[in-house]
N, C-alpha and C positions, 0 to 999 in steps of 0.2 A: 504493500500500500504506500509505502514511503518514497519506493522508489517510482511510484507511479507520479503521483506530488512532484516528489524534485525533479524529475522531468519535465513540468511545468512549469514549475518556479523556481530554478535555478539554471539559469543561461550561460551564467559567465566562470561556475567552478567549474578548475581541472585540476583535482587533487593530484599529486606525486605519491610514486610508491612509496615513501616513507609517509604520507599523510593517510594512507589509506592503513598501511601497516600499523602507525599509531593509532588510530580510529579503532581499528580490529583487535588491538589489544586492551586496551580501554573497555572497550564494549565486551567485552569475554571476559573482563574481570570484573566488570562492576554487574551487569545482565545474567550473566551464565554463571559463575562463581557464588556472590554475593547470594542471587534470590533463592538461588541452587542451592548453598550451604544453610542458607537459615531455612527453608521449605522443608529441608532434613532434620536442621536442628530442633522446628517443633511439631515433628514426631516422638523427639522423645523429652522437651521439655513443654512446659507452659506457654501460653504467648506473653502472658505477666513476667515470667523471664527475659523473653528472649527481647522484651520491652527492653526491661533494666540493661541487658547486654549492650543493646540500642544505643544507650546514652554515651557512651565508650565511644561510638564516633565520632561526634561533635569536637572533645576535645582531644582526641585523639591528631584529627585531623589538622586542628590547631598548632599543635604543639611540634608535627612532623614539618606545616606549612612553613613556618621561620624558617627553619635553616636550608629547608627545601626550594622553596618559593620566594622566598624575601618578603612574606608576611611577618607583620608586626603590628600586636596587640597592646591596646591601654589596660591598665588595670580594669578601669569598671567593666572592658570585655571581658575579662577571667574571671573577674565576681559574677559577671553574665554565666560560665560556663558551668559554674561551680554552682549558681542556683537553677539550673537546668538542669544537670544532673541529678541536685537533692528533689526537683519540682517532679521526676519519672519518677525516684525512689518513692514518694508517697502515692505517686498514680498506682503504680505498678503494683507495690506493695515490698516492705522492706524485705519480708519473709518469704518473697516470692521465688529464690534462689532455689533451684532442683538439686542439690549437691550431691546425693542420691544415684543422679545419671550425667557422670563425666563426659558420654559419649556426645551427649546432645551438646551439655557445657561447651566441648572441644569443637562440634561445630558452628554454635552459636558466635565464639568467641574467632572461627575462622572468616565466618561472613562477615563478621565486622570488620576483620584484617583486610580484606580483599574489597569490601565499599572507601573504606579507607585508603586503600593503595589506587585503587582506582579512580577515585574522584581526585588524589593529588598527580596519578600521571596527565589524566585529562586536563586537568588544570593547566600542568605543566607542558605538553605538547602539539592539545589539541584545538584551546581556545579559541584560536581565529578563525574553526571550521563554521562554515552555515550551520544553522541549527537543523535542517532539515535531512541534509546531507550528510552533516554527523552521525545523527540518530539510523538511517538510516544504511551506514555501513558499519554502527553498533551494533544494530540487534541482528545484521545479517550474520556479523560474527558471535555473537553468543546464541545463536540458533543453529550454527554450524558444532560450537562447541556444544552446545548442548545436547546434540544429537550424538557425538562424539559418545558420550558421559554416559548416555539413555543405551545404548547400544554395545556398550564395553560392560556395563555393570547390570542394565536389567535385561528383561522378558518387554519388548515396548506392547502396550496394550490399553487400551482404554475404551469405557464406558458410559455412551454418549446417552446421556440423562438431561434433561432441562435444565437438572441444578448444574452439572458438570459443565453444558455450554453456556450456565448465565456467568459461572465463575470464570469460564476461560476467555468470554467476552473484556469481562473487568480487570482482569488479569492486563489482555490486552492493550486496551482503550485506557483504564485508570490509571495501570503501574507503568509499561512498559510503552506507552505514547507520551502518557499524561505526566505521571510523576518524573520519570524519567526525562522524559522532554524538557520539565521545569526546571529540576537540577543540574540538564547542560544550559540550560536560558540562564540560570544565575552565576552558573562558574564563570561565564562570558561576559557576563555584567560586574562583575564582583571578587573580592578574595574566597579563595575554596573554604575558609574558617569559616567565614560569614554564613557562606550557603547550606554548609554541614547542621549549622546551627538549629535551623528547620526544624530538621529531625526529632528535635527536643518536644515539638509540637505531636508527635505522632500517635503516643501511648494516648494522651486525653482525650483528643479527638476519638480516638478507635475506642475509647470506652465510653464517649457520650455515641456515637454512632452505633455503640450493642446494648444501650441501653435503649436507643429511640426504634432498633429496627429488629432487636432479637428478645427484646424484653430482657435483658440482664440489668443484678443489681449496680449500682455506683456503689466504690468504694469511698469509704467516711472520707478519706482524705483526697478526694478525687477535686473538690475544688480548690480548694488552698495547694494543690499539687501541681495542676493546671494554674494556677495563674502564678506559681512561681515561674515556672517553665516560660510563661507570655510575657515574664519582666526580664529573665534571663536573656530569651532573644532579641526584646528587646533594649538593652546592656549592648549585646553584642553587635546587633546589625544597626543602632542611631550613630550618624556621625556627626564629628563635633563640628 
């Protein structure tokens, strides 16, 4: 579909093998790694984990971006990143930890290595790409790799149910056009610290959207959690 689009509306790129190459690694580590390793990860933990795990990005990303990127933060960004992080731990819930299943932990904690390694190569390589164009010889490579991964390790098979093709629609159109699209639209606009920051937004959101659409309970601490988390980003992303 992408590359249908950018055949419309992009006339004047003619990426270089090394832009396509950077493209294609990028997109295989943040697309096919990243959603691939936490999609495993909670099988065998929580999503209220794999939330907390979550937060690990943000500053993760920050802390690599200096000496990587020649990003540099004010204090009240750190104070930002620091009340983001404690603003998921009461979303999520402190006790939320599976300690129980290392195996998930180890994948949990690898997804996040790999959104983080990815969003700073991208950062670092591929910025000046169209956003259309980008995206679009990203997910062609992390659908190559993915198909790699699905065919070395399983049985491929699947179980076309209304629920199966409304979730693989959203998966689509929400994650992998949507969210993803945005997160190359900001690295472009912005420092990769900034944009990782987001994220910190994710756990509240997803627990007021299963409380409006699944009927689940909020947790006690879900608002004073959430709105630490919306001062934390915002700390990090107002400039002076």
């Amino acid at each position: 579909m992408l590359a249908a689009v950018a055949g419309f509306l992009i006339r004047d790129w003619r990426p270089t093998v090394a832009e396509i190459v950077h493209l294609g690694l990028s997109g295989a580590i943040i697309n096919a790694c990243y959603l691939g390793a936490a999609y495993v990860a909670m099988t065998e933990i929580r999503g209220a984990t794999m939330a907390l795990m979550g937060a690990l990005h943000p500053i993760a990303t920050a802390l690599v971006a200096g000496p990587l990127l020649g990003e540099r933060f004010r204090g009240r960004q750190w104070a930002g990143f620091l009340l983001g992080t404690g603003g998921v731990a009461l979303v999520a819930g402190i006790g939320a930890f599976d300690l129980d299943r290392p195996a998930g932990i180890a994948w949990a904690i690898g997804s996040i290595a790999a959104l983080t390694a990815g969003t700073l190569y991208h950062a670092r390589f591929c910025r000046d790409a169209p956003l259309i164009g980008a995206n679009c010889v990203q997910l062609a490579a992390a659908a190559a790799t993915a198909w790699a991964f699905t065919w070395a390790f399983e049985a491929p098979h699947a179980v076309w149910t209304p629920g199966m093709v409304a979730s693989l629609a959203y998966l689509t159109f929400g994650v992998s056009l949507g969210a993803m699209g945005l997160l190359l639209y900001m690295l472009r606009h912005g420092e990769a610290g900034r944009a990782a920051s987001n994220f910190y937004l994710t756990p509240g959101v997803t627990a007021l959207l299963a409380w409006v659409f699944l009927g689940e309970d909020l947790p006690g601490a879900m608002w004073p959690g959430f709105a630490l988390t919306m001062i934390g980003v915002w700390l990090i992303r107002r400039r002076a």
